[in-house]
C-alpha positions as protocol buffer text, in pm:
chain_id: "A"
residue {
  index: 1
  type: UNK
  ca { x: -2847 y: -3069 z: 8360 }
}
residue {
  index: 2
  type: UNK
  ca { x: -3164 y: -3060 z: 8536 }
}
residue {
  index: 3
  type: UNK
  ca { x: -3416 y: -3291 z: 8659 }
}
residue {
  index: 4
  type: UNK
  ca { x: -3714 y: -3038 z: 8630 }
}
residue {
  index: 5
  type: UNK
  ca { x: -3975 y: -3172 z: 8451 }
}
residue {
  index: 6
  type: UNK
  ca { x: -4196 y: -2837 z: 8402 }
}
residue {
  index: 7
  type: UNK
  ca { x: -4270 y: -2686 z: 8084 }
}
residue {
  index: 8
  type: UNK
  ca { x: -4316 y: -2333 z: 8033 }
}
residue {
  index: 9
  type: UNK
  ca { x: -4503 y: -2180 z: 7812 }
}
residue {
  index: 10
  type: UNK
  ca { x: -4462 y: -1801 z: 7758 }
}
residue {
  index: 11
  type: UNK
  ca { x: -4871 y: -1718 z: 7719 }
}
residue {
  index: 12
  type: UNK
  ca { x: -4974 y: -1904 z: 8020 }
}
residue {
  index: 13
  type: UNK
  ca { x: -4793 y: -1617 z: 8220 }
}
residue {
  index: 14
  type: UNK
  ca { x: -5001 y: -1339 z: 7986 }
}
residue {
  index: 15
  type: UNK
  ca { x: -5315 y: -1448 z: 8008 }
}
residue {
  index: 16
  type: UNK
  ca { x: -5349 y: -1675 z: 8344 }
}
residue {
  index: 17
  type: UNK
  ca { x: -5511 y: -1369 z: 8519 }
}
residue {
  index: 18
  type: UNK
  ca { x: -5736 y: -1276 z: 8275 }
}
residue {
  index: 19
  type: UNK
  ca { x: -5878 y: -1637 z: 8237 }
}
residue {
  index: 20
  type: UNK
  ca { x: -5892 y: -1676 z: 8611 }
}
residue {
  index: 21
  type: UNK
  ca { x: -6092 y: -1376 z: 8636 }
}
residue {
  index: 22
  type: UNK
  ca { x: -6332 y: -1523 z: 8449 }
}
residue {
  index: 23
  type: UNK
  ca { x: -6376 y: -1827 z: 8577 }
}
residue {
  index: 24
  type: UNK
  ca { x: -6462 y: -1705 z: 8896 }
}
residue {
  index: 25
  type: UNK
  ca { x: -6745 y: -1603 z: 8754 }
}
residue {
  index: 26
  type: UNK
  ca { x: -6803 y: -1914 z: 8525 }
}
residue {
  index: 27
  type: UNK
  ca { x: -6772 y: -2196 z: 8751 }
}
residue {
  index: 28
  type: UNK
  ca { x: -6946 y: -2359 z: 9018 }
}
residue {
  index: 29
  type: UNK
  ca { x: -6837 y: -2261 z: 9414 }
}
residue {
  index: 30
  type: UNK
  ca { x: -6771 y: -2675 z: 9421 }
}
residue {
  index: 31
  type: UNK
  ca { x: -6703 y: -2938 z: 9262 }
}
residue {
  index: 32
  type: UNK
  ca { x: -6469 y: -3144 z: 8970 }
}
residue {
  index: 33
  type: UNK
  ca { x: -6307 y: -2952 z: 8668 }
}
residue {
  index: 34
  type: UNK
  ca { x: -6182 y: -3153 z: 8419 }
}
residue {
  index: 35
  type: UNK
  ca { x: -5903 y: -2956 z: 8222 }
}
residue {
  index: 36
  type: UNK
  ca { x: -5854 y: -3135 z: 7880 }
}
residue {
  index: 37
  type: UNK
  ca { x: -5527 y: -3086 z: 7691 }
}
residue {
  index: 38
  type: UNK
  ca { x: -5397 y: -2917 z: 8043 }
}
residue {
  index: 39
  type: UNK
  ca { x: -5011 y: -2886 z: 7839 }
}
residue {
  index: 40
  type: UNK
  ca { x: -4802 y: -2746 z: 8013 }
}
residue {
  index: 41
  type: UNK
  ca { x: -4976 y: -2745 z: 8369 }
}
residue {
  index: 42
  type: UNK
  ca { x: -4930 y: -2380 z: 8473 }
}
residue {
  index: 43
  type: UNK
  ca { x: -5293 y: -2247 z: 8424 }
}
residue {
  index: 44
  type: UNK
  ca { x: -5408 y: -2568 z: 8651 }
}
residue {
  index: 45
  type: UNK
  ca { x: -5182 y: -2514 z: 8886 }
}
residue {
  index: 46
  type: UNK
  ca { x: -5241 y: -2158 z: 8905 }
}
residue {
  index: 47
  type: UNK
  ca { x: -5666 y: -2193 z: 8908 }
}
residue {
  index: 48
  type: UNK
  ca { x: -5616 y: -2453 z: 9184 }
}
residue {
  index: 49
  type: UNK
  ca { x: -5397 y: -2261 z: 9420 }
}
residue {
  index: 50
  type: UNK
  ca { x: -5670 y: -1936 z: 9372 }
}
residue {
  index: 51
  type: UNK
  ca { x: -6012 y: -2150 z: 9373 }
}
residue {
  index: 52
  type: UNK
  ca { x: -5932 y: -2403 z: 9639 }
}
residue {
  index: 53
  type: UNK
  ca { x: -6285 y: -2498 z: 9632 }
}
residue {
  index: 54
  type: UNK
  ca { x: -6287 y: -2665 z: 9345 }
}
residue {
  index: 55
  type: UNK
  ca { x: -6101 y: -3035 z: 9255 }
}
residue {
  index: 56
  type: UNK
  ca { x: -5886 y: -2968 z: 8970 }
}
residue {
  index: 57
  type: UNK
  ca { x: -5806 y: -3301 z: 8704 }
}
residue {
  index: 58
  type: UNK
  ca { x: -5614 y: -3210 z: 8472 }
}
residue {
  index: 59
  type: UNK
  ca { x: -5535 y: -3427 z: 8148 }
}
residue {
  index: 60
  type: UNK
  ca { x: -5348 y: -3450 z: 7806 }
}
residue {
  index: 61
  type: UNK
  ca { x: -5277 y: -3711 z: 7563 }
}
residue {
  index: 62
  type: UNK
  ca { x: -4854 y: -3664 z: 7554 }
}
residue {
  index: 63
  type: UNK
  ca { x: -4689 y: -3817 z: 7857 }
}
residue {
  index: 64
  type: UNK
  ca { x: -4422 y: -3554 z: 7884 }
}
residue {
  index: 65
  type: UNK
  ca { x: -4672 y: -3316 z: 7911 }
}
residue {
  index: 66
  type: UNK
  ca { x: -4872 y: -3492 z: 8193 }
}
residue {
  index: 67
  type: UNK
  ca { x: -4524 y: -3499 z: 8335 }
}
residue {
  index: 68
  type: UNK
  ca { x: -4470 y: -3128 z: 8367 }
}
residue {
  index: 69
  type: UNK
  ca { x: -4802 y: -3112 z: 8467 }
}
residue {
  index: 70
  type: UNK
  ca { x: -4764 y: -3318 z: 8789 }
}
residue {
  index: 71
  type: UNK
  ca { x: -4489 y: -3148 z: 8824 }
}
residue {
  index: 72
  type: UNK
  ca { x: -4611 y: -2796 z: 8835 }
}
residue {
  index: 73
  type: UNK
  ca { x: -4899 y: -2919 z: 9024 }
}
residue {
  index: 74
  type: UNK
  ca { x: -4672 y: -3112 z: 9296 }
}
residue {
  index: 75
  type: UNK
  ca { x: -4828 y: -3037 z: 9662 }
}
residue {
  index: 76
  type: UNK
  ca { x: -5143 y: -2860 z: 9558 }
}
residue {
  index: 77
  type: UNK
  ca { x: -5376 y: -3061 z: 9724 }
}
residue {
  index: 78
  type: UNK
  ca { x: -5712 y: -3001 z: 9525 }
}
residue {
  index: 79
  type: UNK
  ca { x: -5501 y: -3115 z: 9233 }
}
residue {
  index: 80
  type: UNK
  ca { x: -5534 y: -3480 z: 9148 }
}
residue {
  index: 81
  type: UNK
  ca { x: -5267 y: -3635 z: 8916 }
}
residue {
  index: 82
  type: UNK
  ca { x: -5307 y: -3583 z: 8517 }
}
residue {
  index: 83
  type: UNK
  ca { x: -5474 y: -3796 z: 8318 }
}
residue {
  index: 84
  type: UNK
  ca { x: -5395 y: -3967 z: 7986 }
}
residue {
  index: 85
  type: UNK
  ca { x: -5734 y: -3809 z: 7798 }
}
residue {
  index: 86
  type: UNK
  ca { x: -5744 y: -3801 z: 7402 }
}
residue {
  index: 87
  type: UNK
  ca { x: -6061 y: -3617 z: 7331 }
}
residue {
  index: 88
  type: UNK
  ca { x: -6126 y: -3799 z: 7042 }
}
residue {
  index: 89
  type: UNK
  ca { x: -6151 y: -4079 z: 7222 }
}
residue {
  index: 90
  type: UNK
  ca { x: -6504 y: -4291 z: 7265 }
}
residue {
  index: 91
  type: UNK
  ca { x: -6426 y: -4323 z: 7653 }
}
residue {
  index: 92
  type: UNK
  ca { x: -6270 y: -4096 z: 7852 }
}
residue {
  index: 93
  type: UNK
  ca { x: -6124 y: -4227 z: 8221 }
}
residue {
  index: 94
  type: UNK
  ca { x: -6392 y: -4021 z: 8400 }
}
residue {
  index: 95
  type: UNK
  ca { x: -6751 y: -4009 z: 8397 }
}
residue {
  index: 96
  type: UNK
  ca { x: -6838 y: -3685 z: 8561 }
}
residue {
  index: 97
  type: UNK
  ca { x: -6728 y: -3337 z: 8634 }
}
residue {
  index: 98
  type: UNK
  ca { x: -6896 y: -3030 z: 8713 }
}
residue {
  index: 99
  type: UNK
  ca { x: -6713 y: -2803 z: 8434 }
}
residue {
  index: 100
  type: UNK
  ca { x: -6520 y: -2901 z: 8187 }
}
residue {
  index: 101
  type: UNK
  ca { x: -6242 y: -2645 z: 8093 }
}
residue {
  index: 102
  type: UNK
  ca { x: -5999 y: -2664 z: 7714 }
}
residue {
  index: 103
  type: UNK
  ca { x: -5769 y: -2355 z: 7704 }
}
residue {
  index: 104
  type: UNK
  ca { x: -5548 y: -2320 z: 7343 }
}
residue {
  index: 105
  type: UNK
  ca { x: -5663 y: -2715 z: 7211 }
}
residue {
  index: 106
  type: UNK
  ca { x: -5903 y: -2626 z: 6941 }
}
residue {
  index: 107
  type: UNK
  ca { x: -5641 y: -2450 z: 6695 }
}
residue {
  index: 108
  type: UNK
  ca { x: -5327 y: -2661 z: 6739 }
}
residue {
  index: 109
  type: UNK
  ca { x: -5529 y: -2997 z: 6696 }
}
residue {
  index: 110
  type: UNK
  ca { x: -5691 y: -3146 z: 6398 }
}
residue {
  index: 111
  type: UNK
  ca { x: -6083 y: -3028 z: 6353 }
}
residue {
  index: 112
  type: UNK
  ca { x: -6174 y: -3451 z: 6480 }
}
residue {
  index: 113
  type: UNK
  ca { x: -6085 y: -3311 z: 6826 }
}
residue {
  index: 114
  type: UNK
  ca { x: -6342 y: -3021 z: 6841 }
}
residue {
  index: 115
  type: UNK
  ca { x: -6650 y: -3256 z: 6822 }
}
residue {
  index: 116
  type: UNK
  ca { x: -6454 y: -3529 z: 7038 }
}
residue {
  index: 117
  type: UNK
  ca { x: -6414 y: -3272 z: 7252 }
}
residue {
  index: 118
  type: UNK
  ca { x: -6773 y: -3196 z: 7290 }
}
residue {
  index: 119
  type: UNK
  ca { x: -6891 y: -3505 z: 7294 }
}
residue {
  index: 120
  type: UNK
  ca { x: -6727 y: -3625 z: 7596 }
}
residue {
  index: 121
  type: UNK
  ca { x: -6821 y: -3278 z: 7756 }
}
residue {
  index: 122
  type: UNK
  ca { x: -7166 y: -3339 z: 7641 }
}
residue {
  index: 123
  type: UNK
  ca { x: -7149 y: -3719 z: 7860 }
}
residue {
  index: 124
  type: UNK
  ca { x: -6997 y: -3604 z: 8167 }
}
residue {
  index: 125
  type: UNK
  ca { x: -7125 y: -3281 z: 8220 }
}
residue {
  index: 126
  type: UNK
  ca { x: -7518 y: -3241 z: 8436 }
}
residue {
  index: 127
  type: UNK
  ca { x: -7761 y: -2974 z: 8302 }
}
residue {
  index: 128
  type: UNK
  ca { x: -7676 y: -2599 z: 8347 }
}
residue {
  index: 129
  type: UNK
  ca { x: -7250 y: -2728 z: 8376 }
}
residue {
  index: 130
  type: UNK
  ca { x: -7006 y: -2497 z: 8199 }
}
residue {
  index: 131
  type: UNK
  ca { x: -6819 y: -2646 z: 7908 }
}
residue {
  index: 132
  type: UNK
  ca { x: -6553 y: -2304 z: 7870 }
}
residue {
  index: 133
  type: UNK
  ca { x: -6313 y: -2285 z: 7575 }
}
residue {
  index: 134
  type: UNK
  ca { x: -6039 y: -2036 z: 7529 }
}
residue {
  index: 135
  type: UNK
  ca { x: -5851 y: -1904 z: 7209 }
}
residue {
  index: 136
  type: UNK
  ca { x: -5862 y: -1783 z: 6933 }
}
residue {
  index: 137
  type: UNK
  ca { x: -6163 y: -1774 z: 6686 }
}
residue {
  index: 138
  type: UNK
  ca { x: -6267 y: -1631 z: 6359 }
}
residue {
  index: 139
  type: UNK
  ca { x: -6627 y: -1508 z: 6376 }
}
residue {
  index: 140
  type: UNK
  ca { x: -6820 y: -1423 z: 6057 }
}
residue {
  index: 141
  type: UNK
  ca { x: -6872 y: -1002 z: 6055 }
}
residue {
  index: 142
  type: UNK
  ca { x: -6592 y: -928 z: 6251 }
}
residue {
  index: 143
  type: UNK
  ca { x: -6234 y: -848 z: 6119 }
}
residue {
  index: 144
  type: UNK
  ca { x: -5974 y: -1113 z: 6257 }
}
residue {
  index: 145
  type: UNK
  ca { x: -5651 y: -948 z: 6375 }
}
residue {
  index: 146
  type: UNK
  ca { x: -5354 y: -944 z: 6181 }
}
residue {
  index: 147
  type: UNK
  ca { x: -5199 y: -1085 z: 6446 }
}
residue {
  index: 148
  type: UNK
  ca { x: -5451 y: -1387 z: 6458 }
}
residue {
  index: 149
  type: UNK
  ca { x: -5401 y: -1392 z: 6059 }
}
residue {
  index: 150
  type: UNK
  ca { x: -5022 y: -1423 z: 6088 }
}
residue {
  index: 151
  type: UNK
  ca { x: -5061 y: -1722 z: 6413 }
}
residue {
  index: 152
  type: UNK
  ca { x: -5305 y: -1912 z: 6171 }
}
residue {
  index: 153
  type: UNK
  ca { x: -5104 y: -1900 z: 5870 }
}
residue {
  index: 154
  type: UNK
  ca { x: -4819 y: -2010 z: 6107 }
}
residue {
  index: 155
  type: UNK
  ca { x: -5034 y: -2281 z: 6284 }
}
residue {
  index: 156
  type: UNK
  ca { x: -5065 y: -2435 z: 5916 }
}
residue {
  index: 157
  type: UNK
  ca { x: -4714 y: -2452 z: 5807 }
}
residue {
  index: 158
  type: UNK
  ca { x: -4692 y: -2645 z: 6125 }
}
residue {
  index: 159
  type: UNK
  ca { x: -4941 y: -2837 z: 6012 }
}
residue {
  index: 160
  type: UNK
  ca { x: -5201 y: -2805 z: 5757 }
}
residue {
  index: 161
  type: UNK
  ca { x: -5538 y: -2960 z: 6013 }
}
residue {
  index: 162
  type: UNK
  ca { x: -5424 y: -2683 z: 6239 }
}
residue {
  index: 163
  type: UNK
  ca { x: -5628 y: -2342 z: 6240 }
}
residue {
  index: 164
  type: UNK
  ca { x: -5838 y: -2077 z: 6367 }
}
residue {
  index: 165
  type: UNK
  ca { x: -6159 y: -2240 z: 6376 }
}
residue {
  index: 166
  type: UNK
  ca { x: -6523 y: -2047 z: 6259 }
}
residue {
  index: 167
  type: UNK
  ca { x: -6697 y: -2000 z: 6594 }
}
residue {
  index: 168
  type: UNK
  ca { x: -6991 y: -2058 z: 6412 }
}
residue {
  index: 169
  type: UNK
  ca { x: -6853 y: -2405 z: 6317 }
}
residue {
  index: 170
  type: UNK
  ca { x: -6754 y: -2482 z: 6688 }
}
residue {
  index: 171
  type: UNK
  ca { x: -7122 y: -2352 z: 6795 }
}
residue {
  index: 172
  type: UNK
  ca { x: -7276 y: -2589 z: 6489 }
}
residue {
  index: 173
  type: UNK
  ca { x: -7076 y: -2904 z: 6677 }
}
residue {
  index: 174
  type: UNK
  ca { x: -7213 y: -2806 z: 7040 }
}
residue {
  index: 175
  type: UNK
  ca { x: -7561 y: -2752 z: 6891 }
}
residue {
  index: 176
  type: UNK
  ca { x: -7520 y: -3098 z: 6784 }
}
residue {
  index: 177
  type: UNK
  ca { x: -7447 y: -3256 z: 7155 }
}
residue {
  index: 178
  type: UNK
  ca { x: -7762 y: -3029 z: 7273 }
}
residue {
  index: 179
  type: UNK
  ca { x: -7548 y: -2732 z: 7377 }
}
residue {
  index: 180
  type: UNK
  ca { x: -7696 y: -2429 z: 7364 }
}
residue {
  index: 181
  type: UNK
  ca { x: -7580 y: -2125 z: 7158 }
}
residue {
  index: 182
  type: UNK
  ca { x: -7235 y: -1999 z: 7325 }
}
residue {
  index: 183
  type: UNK
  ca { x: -7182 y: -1702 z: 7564 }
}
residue {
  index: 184
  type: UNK
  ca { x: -6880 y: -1509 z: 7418 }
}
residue {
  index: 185
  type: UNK
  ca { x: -6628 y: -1296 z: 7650 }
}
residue {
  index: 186
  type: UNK
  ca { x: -6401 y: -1069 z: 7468 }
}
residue {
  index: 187
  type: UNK
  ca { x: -6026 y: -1119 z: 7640 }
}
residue {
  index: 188
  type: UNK
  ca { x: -5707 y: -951 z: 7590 }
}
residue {
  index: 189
  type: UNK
  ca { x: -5450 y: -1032 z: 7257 }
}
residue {
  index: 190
  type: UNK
  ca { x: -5744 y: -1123 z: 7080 }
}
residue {
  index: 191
  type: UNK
  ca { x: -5894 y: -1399 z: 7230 }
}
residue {
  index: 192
  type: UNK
  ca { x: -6213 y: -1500 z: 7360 }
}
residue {
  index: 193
  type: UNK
  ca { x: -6391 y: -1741 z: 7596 }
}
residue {
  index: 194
  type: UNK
  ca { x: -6658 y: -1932 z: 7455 }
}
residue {
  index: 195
  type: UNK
  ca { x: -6929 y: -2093 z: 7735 }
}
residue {
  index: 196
  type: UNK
  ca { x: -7171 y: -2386 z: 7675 }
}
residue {
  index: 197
  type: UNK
  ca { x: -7446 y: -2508 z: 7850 }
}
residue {
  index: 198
  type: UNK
  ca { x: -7629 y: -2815 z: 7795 }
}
């Protein structure tokens, strides 16, 4: 029996370098990232120890998760403790950052949290602030994967509001909260991730 709380979850491990990568480029030298639906913790805790100028929050809705969190994030010091942050909620227990980071919500969540999602970006977020979103997308002209095809028809025996989302729909929902039209990095296994700007 152990007492360790942390999660693991096998594609944090794949793709943590890739992501951090580009986020070097994507966020600001300074400042607050809020990490919504931060699951398992790794990719916070692994951003935070490699951009220690930043202030990490991470958050998610499930307290077991914001317990592995804390727990992968124990002594990082630009870490602050999780949060307990639905994005569908109305409020959210913070009322500024200067990016606002989702990695892997959109598809394993009902479509309600996409716009809740961007709303609350959309209120704490200043002018020019990255709102970056990672996963995987359909986009209308290009072929989806077969390996994307089989994780989406997967996703919905899970559970049938789950999905690969339309980009386009995702970019429809941003335009709505004044976001502008999404910068789109291509990333390994098939994945891509999607920048907004207010």
């Amino acid at each position: 029996m152990t007492d360790d709380l942390r999660r693991i979850a096998p594609a944090a491990a794949r793709n943590r370098e890739p992501i951090l990568a580009a986020l070097r480029h994507l966020l600001p030298a300074a400042g607050l990232v809020l990490e919504v639906a931060s699951g398992t913790g790794e990719h916070c805790a692994h951003f935070a120890q490699n951009l220690p100028g930043l202030v990490f929050q991470p958050s998610d809705p499930d307290a077991e998760s914001r317990a592995s969190i804390d727990a992968w994030c124990a002594g990082i010091r630009n870490i602050r403790p999780a949060l307990a942050l639905d994005a569908v909620a109305a409020d959210w227990p913070l009322d500024r950052a200067e990016a606002v980071l989702c990695i892997n919500m959109i598809h394993i969540a009902p479509w309600s949290a996409t716009p809740g999602l961007l709303r609350g970006a959309a209120r704490l977020l200043p002018p020019g602030a990255p709102l970056a979103l990672y996963g995987p997308y359909r986009r209308e002209g290009v072929t989806t994967a077969p390996s994307n095809e089989e994780f989406d028809a997967s996703l919905r025996a899970r559970n049938p509001a789950w999905g690969l989302r339309r980009l386009e729909d995702v970019a429809a929902a941003a335009a709505a909260e004044r976001f502008g039209a999404p910068e789109i990095l291509e990333m390994p296994a098939n994945n891509l991730l999607v920048t907004f700007r207010r």
